[in-house]
C-alpha positions as CSV (number, residue, x, y, z in Angstrom):
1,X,121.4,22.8,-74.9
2,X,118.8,25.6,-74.6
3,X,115.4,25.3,-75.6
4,X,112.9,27.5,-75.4
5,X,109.2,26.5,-75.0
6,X,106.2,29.6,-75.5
7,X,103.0,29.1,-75.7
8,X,100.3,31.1,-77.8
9,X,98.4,34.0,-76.0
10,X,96.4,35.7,-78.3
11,X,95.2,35.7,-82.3
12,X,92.5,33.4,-83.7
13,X,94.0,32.7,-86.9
14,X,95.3,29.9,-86.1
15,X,91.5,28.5,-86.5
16,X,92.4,27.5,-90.4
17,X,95.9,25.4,-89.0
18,X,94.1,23.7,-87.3
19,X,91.5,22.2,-89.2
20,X,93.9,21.6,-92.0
21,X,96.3,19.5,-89.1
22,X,93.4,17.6,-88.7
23,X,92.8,16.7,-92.4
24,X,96.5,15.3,-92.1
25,X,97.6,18.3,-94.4
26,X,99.3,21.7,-94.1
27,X,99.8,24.5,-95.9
28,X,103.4,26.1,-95.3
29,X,105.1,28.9,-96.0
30,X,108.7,28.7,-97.0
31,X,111.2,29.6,-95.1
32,X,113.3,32.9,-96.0
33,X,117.5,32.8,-95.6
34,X,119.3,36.0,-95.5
35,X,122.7,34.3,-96.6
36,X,125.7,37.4,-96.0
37,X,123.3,39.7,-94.3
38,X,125.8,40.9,-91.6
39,X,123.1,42.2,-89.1
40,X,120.6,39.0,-88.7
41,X,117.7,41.8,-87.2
42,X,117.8,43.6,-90.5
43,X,117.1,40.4,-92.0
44,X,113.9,40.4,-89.8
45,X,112.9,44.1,-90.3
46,X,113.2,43.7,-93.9
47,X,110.9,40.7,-94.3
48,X,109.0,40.6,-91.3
49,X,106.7,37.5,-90.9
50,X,108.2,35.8,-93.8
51,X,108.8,32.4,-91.4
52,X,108.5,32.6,-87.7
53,X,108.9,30.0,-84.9
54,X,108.0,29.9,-81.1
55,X,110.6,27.2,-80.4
56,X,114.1,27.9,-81.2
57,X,115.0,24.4,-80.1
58,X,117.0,22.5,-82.8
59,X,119.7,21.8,-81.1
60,X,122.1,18.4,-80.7
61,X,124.2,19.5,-84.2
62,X,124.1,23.4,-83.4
63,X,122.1,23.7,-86.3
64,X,120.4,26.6,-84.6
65,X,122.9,29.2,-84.0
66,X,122.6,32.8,-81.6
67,X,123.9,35.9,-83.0
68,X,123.5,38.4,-81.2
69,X,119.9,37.8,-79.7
70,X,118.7,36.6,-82.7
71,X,118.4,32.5,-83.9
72,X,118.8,31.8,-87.5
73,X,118.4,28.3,-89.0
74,X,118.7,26.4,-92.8
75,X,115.9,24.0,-91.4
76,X,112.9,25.1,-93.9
77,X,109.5,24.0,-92.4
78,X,107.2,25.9,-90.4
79,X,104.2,24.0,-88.4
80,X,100.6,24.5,-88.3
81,X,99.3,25.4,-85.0
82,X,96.5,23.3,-83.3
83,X,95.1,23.4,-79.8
84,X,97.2,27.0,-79.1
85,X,99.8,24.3,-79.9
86,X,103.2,26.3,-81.1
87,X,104.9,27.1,-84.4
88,X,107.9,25.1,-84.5
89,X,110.2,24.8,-87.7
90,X,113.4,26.9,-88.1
91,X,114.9,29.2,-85.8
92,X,114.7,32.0,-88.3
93,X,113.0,35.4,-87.4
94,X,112.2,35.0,-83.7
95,X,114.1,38.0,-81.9
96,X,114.2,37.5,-78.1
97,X,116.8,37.8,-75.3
98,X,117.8,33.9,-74.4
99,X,118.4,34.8,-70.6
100,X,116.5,31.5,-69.3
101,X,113.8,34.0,-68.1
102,X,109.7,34.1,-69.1
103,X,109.3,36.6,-71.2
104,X,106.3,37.8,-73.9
105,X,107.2,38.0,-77.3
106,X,105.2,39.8,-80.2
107,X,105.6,38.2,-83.7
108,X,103.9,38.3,-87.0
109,X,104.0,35.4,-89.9
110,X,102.6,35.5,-93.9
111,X,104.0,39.2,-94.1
112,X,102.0,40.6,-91.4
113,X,98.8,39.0,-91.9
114,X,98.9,36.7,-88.9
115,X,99.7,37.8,-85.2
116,X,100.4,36.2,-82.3
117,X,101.8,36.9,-78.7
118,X,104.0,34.1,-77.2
119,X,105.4,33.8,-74.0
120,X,108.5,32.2,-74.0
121,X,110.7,30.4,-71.4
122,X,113.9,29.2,-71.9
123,X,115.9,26.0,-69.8
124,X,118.6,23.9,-70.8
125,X,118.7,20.1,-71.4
126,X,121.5,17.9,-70.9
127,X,123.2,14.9,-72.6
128,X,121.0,11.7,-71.6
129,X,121.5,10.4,-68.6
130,X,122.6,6.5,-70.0
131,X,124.8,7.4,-72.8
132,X,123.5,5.2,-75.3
133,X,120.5,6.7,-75.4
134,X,120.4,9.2,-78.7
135,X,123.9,8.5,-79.7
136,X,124.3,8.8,-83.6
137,X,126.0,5.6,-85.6
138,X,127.2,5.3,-89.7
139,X,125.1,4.0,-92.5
140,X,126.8,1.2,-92.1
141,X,129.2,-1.0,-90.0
142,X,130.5,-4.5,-90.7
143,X,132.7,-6.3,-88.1
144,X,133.2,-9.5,-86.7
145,X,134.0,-10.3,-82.6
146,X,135.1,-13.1,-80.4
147,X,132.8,-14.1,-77.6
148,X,134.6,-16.3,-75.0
149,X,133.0,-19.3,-73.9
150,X,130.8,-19.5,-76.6
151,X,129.1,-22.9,-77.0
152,X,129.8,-24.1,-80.7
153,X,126.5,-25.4,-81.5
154,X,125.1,-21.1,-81.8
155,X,127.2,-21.8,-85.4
156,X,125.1,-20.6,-87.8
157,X,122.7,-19.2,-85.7
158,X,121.6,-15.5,-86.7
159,X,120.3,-12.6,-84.6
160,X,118.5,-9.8,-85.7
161,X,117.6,-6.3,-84.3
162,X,116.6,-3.0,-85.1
163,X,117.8,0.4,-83.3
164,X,117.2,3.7,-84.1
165,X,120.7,4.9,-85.0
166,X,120.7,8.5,-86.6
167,X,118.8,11.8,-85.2
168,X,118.8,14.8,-86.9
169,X,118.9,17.7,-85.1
170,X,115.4,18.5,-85.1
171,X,114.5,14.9,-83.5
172,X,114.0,14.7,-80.1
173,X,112.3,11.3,-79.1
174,X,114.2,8.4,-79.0
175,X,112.3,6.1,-81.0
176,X,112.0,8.5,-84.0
177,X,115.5,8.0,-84.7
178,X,116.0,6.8,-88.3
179,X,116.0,3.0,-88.5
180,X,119.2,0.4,-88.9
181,X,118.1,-3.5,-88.6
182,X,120.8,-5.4,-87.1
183,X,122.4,-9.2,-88.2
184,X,124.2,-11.1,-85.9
185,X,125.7,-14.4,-87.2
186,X,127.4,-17.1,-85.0
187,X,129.9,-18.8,-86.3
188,X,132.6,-21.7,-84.3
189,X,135.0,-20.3,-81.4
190,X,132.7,-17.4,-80.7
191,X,132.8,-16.0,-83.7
192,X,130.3,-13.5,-84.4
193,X,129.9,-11.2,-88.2
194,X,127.4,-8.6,-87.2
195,X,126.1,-6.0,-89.7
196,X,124.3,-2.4,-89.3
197,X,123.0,-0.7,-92.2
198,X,120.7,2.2,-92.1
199,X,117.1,1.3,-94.1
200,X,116.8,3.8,-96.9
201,X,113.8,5.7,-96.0
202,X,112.5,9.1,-97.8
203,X,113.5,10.7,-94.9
204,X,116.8,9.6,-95.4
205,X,117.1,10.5,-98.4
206,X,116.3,14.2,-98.2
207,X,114.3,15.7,-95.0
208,X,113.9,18.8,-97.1
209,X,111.7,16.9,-100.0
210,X,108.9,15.7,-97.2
211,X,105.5,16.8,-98.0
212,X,104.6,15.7,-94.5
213,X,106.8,13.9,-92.1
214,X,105.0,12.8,-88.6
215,X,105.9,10.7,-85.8
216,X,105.7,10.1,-82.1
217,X,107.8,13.1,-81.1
218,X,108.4,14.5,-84.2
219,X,107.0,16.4,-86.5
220,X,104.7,17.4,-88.3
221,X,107.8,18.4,-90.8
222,X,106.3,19.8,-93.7
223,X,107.3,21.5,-96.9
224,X,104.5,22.6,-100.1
225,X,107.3,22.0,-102.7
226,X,108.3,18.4,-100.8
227,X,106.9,15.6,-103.0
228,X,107.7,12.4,-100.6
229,X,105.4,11.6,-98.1
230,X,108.3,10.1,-95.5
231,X,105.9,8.4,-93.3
232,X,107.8,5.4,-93.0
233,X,110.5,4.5,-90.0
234,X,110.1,1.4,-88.8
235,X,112.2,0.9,-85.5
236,X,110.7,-1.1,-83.1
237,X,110.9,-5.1,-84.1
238,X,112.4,-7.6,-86.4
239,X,109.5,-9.2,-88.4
240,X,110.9,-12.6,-90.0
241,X,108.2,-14.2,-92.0
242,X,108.0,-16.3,-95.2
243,X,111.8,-15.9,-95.7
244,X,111.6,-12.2,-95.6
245,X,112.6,-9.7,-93.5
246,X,110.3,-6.9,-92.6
247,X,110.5,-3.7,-90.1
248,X,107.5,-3.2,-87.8
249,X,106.4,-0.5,-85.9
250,X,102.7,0.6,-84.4
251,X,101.6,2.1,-87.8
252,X,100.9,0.4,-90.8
253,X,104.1,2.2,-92.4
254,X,106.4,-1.0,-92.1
255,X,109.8,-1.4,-94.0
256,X,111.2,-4.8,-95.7
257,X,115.2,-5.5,-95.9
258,X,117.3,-8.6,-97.5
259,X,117.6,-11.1,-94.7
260,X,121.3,-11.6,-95.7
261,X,122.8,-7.8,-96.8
262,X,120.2,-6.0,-94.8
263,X,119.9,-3.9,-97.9
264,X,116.4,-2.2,-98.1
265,X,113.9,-4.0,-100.5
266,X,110.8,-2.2,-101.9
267,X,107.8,-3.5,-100.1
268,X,104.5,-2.1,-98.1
269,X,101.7,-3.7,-96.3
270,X,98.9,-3.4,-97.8
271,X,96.1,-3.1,-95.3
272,X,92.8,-1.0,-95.0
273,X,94.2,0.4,-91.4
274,X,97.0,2.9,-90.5
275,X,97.7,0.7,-87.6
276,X,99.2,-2.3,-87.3
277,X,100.9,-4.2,-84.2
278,X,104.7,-4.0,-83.9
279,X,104.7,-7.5,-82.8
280,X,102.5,-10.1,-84.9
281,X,101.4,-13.0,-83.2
282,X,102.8,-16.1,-84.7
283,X,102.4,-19.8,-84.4
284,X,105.3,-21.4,-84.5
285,X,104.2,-24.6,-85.2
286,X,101.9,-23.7,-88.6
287,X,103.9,-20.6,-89.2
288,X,100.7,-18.6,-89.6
289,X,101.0,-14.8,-88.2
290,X,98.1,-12.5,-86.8
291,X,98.0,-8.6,-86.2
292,X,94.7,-6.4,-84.9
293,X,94.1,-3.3,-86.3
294,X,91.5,-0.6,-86.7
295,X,88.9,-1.3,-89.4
296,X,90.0,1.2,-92.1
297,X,88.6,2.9,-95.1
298,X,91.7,3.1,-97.2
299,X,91.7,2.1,-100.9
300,X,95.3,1.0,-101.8
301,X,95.5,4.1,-104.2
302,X,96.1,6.3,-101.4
303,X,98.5,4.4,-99.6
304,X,100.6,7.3,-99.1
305,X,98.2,9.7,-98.4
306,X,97.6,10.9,-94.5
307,X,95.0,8.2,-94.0
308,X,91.5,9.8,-92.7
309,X,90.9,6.5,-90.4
310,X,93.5,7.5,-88.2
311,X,90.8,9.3,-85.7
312,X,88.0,7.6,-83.7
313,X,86.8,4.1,-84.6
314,X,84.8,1.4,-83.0
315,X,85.5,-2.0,-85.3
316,X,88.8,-4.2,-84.3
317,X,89.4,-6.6,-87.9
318,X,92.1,-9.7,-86.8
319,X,94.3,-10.3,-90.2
320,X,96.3,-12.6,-91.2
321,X,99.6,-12.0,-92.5
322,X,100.4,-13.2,-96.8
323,X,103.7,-12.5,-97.8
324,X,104.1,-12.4,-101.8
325,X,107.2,-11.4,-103.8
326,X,107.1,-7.5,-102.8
327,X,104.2,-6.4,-101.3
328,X,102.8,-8.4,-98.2
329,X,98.7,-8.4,-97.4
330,X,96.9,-8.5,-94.2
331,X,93.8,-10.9,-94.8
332,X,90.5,-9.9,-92.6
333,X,89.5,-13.0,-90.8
334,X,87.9,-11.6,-88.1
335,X,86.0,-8.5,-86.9
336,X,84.0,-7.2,-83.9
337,X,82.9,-3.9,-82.7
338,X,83.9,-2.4,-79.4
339,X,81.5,-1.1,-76.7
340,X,82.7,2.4,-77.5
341,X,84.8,4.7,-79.9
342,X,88.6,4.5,-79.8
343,X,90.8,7.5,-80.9
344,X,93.8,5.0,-83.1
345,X,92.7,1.5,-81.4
346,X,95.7,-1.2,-81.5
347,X,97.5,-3.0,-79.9
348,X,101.2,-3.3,-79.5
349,X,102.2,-6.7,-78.5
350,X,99.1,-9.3,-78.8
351,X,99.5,-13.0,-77.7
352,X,99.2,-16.1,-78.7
353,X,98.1,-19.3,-76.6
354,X,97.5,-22.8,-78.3
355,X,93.6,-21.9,-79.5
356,X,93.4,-18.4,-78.4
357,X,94.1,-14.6,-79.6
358,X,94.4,-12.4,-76.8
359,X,94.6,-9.0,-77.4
360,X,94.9,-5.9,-75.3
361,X,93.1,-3.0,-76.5
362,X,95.1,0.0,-76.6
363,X,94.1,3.6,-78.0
364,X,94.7,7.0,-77.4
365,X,93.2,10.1,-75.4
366,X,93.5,13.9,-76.7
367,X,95.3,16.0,-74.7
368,X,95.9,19.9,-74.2
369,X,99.1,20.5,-76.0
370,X,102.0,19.9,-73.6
371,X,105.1,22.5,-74.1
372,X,107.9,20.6,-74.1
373,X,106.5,17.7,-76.6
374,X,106.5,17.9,-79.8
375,X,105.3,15.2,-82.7
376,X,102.0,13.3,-81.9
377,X,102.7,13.2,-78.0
378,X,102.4,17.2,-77.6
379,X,98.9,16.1,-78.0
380,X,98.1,12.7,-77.3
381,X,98.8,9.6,-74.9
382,X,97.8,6.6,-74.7
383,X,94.7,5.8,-72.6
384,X,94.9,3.3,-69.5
385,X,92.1,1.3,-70.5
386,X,90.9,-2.0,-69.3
387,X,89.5,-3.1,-72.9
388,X,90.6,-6.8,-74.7
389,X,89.7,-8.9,-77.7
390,X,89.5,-12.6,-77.9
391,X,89.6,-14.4,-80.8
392,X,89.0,-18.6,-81.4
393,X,91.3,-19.3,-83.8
394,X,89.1,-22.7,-84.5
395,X,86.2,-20.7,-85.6
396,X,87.6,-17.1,-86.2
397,X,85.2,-15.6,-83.6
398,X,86.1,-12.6,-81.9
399,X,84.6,-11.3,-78.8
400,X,85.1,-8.3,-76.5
401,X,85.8,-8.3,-72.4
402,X,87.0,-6.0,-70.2
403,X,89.2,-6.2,-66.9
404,X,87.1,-3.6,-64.9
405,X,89.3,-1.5,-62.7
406,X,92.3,-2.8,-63.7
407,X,93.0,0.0,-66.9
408,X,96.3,0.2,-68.3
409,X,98.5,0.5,-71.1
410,X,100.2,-2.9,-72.5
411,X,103.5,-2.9,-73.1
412,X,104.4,-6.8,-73.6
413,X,102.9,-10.0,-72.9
414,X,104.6,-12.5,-71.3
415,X,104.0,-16.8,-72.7
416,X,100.2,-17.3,-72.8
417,X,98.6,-20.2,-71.9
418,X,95.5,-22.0,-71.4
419,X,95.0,-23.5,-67.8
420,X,91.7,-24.7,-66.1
421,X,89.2,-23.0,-68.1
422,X,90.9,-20.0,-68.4
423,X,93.9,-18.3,-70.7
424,X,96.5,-16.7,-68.6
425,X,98.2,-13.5,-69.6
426,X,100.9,-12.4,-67.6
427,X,101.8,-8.7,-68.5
428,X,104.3,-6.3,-68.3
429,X,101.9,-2.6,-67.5
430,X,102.4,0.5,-67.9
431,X,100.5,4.1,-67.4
432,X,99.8,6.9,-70.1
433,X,102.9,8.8,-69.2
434,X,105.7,5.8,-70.2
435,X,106.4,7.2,-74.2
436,X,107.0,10.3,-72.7
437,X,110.2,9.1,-71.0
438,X,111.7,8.9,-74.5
439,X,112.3,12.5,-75.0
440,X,115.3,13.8,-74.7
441,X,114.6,16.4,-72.2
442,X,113.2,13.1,-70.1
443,X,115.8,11.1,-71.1
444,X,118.5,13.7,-69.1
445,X,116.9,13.0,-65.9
446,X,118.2,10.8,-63.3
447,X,115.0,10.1,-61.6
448,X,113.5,7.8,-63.9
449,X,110.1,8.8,-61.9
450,X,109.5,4.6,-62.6
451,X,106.4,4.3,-60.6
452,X,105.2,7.4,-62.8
453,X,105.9,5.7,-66.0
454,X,105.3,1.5,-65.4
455,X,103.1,-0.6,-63.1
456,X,104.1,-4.1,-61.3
457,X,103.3,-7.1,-63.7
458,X,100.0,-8.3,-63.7
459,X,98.5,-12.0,-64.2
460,X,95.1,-11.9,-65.7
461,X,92.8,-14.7,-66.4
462,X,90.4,-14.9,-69.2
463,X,87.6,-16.9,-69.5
464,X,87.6,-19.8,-72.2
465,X,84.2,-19.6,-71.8
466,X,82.3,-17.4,-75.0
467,X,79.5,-16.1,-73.0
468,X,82.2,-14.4,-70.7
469,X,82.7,-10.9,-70.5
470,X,84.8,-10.1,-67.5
471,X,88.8,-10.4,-67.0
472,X,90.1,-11.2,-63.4
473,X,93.7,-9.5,-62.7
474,X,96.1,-9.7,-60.3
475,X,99.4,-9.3,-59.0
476,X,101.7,-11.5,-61.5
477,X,104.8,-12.0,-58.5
478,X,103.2,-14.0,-55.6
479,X,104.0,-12.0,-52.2
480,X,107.1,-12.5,-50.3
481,X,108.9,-12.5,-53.7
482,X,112.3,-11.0,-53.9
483,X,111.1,-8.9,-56.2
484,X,108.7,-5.8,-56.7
485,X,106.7,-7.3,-59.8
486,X,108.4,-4.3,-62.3
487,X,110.4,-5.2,-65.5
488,X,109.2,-5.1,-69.1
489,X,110.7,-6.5,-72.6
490,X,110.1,-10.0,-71.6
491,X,111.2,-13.1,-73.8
492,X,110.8,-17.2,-73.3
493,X,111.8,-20.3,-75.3
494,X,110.0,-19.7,-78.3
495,X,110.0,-23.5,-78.5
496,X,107.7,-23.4,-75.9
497,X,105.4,-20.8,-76.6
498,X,101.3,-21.4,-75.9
499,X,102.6,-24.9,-73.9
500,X,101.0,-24.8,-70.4
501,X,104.2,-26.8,-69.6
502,X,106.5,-23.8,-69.8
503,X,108.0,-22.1,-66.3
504,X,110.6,-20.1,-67.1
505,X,110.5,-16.3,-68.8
506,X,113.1,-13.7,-69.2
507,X,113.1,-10.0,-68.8
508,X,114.8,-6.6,-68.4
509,X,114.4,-4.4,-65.0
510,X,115.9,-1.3,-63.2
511,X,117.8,-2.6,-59.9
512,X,115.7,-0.1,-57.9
513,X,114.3,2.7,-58.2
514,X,117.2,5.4,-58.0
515,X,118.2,2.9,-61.2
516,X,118.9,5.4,-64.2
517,X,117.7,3.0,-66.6
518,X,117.2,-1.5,-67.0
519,X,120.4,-3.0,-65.8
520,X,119.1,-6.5,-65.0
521,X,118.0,-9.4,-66.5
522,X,115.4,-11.6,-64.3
523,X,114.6,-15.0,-65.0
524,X,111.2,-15.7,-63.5
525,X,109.4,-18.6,-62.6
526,X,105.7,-19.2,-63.6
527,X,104.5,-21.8,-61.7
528,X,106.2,-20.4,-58.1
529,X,105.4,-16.4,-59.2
530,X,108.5,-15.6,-58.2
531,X,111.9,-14.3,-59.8
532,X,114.5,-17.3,-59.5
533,X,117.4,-15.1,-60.5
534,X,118.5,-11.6,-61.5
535,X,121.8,-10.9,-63.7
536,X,123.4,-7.7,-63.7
537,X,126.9,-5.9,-63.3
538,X,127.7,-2.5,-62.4
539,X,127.6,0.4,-64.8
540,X,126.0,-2.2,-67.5
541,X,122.9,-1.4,-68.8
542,X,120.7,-3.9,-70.9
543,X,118.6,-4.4,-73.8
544,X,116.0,-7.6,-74.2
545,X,117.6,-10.7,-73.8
546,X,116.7,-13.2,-76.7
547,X,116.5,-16.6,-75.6
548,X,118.4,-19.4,-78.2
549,X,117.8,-22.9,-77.5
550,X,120.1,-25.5,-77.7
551,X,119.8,-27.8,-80.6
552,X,118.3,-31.0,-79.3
553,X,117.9,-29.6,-75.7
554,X,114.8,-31.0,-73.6
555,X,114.6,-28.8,-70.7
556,X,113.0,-25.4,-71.6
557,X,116.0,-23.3,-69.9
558,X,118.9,-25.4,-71.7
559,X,120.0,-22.3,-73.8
560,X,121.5,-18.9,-73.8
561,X,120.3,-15.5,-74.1
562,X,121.9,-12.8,-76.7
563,X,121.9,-9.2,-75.8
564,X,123.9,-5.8,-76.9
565,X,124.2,-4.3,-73.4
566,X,125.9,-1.0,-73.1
567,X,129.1,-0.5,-71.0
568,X,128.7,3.2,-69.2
569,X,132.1,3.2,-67.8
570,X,133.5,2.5,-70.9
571,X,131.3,4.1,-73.0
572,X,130.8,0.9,-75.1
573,X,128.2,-1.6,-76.6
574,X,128.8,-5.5,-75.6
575,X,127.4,-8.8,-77.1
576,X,126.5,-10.5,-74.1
577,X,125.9,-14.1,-73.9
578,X,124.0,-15.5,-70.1
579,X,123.6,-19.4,-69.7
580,X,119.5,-19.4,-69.1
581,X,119.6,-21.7,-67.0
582,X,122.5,-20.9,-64.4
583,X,122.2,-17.3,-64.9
584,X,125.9,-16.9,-65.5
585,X,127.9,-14.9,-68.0
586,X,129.3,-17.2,-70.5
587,X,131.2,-14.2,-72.2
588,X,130.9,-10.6,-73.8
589,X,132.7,-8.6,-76.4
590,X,133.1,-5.2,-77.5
591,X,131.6,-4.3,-80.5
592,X,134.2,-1.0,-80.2
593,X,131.2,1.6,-80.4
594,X,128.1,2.4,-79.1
595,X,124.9,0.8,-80.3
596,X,121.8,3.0,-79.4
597,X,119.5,1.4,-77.3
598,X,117.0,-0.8,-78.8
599,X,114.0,-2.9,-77.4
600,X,113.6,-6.1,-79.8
601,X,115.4,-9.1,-81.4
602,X,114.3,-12.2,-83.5
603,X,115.8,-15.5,-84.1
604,X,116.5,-17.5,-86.9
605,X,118.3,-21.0,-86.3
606,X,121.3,-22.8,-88.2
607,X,118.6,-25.2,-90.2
608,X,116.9,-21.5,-91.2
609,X,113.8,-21.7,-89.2
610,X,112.7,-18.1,-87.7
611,X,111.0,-17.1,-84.7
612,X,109.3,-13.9,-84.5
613,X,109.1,-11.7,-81.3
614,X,107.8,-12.9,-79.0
């Protein structure tokens, strides 16, 4: 696949683009076809300027086809610039030579009035280098398998996950594909029904109708005769709460489906925030559920609008989830403000200990426009920051600390728990360059660059006390361990979640670091620091492993843990089940396709009781 990156060397009218991307609007021209012009430069000559591009890059479907020199495309959207940021849209009306060379390129736009000199360079990108990364799956599926080995008390227990599952040709981050929750439902002798079905978003539905379409590596799509505003995708995390089913993601733009059909059920959040956390944290004794976000100024009557908040803010608000028959409300219970601004504060994956809300503060920094990005992360990352909230879930008081050098981005938390004055956070890190691994160009390399991308687990402990303001961190795998302290997507007994009893946690890994991408599962210990086992086979590579307990069961690791790995030699997806506490396969089975990969799972048991991740 070729793609060709240019950058903008000269012309200052694309002072006006900018602004207006910053106002979360643009104002695009239409694209212009040529349909049976035989001679695609006359086309050009004709109507010069009438849509031009700098990035000739849609590629995966061959949607962008070269005749003779020239790219022509039916995508019709055109980008503002921002930054000397790049046109990028349809492949229409660029004229170069493709001879994966730098070159400078003189184009015009709006009929002449606009000018701009780009200098383009073209390289190629491969398939991904793990081949379920990307890969493209129906609207639906329905099938049922046979695990061997299966114990016969996971009858009636159901599984459920989200993937992204479809990219159009113009998507090229992984996690922007469009979402497809996932139900997997035991029954006896193995038996499991599972269920994809792609959520019916207005992206879905017709790309071409999108006022504005923006996500982390996609986008800004934008049409002026579009009427949707297709601002929701939610792929990251099963949300089971109140017995619904909702789609989370970082944004406030979350998605509800029946629990049962997976069919998708009108719904929103309604919260004064565009961000929410992917992963609520929930008591599972009391059922309540939290989230952090940023303070907003958003009236419910422009829900669908760009929201202005989305910039720099200083107040962190702690809601509580409501569910109600459609819509579901985020209740402000708590509120501080933070030492400084934060460009989009949140907060991906918040814990929960048995009196305690711990948060890691996350936002992000502005960037100069990177070439090879597009969506939000040409011009943003996320900061490594050393920032947290607290909040006393006695008294609803929310207080800021901060774990001085020790700056990073959180991807997960691990079980929290309270312990000798202190609640202790064990932590999955990683740096500002980790979503950028999700593009595809990224996603084709074999060196996974992992000490570029994610940091050795850390342990930090928090002071219980209120007048406290500093957070110790440390190494989270004790010294001589037999492993390096690097994994992420962890998962425990949600039975035993916030109990300063619980030991054991799960999580996914690379072997080493020539590994192309997580092909273990560890099971570590939390009271030795160490790793107790490691799973893995060759050429498998995982997803999170889910932890079910046994009905009844009295030690924490009497259970098993679900997971769709992928098989690279065959080219396959497997339900995998692993006894948690021997560490041994119990069974797998083809599911006769390949599922793309995926990071989260919930549970909900055979007597209907739901645990949300984590």
């Amino acid at each position: 696949m070729k793609l060709t990156s240019c950058a903008v060397a000269g012309g200052v009218t694309s002072t006006l683009p900018a602004m207006l991307y910053l106002l979360g609007q643009a104002v695009v021209p239409q694209s212009y076809s040529c349909p049976g012009e035989a001679d695609p430069a006359a086309c050009w000559a004709r109507e010069p300027g009438v849509v031009t591009l700098c990035r000739p890059d849609f590629p995966r479907s061959g949607a962008c086809a070269q005749v003779d020199g020239v790219r022509k495309s039916s995508v019709g959207y055109l980008l503002p610039v921002w930054l000397g940021a790049w046109r990028e849209g349809t492949c229409q009306g660029l004229r170069f030579r493709d001879q994966g060379e730098e070159q400078d390129v003189e184009i015009s736009a709006l009929r002449g009035l606009v000018h701009h000199t780009l200098h383009v360079k073209t390289f190629t990108v491969g398939p991904p280098a793990v081949g379920y990364f990307m890969r493209n799956m129906s609207d639906y599926s329905a099938a049922s398998v046979v695990v061997p080995n299966a114990p016969d008390w996971l009858d009636g227990h159901v599984m459920y996950r989200i993937a992204p599952t479809q990219f159009p040709e113009h998507f090229r981050f992984h996690y922007d594909g469009l979402s497809s929750p996932m139900r997997f439902e035991f029954g006896l002798g193995g038996k499991v029904d599972w269920t994809v079905r792609l959520y019916q978003s207005k992206a879905k539905e017709d790309i071409s109708q999108c006022a504005i379409m923006l996500q982390a590596g996609t986008g800004p799509i934008s049409h002026l005769t579009g009427t949707n505003m297709c601002m929701t995708n939610p792929a990251v995390n099963p949300f089971p709460i109140g017995g619904q089913l909702w789609l989370t993601i970082d944004n406030a733009w979350w998605g509800r489906v029946d629990p049962v059909t997976l069919e998708t059920v009108d719904g929103v959040v309604d919260v004064r925030s565009s961000v929410l956390s992917a992963h609520p944290a929930c008591d599972h004794v009391t059922g309540e559920c939290f989230t952090n976000y940023q303070c907003g100024m958003l009236p419910r009557w422009t829900r669908n609008l760009p929201p202005s908040d989305i910039l720099y803010g200083s107040d962190v608000c702690i809601g509580k989830f409501v569910p109600g028959e459609g819509d579901m409300k985020v209740v402000e219970i708590s509120r501080v403000t933070l030492p400084r601004r934060q460009f989009v504060h949140h907060s991906h994956a918040p814990c929960m200990s048995e009196n305690f809300l711990v948060v890691k503060l996350d936002s992000f920094d502005v960037k100069w426009a990177v070439p090879e990005n597009t969506g939000l992360l040409k011009y943003v990352n996320q900061k490594m920051d050393n920032l947290w909230l607290v909040m006393d879930r006695k008294t609803n008081v929310s207080r800021v600390l901060d774990s001085g050098d020790f700056k990073f981005v959180n991807n997960h938390m691990l079980n929290c728990v309270e312990e000798d004055g202190f609640i202790v956070a064990d932590v999955s890190p990683a740096t500002d360059k980790y979503l950028d691994n999700y593009f595809d160009f990224n996603l084709a390399e074999e060196d996974r660059r992992w000490e570029q991308i994610m940091l050795p687990g850390r342990r930090c402990y928090i002071p219980i006390d209120p007048e406290a303001t500093s957070i110790k961190c440390e190494k989270m795998v004790a010294e001589g361990s037999n492993w390096d302290g690097l994994f992420d997507f962890p998962t425990f007994n949600p039975k035993f979640k916030g109990n300063a009893a619980s030991r054991w946690w799960y999580g996914t890994a690379p072997e080493n670091m020539t590994s192309l991408w997580m092909n273990t599962v560890l099971k570590g210990d939390r009271i030795t620091r160490k790793v107790d086992q490691v799973w893995s086979v060759p050429g498998v590579y995982t997803t999170e492993a889910n932890f079910i307990p046994r009905p009844g069961a009295t030690e924490e690791d009497d259970g098993v843990l679900f997971s769709v790995m992928y098989d690279s030699v065959a080219d396959d997806s497997l339900v995998v089940l692993i006894n948690a506490s021997t560490m041994e396969t119990l069974g797998n089975a083809s599911l006769g396709r390949v599922v793309p990969y995926h990071s989260h799972g919930a549970l909900c048991d055979a007597e209907g009781r739901c645990y949300a991740n984590p």
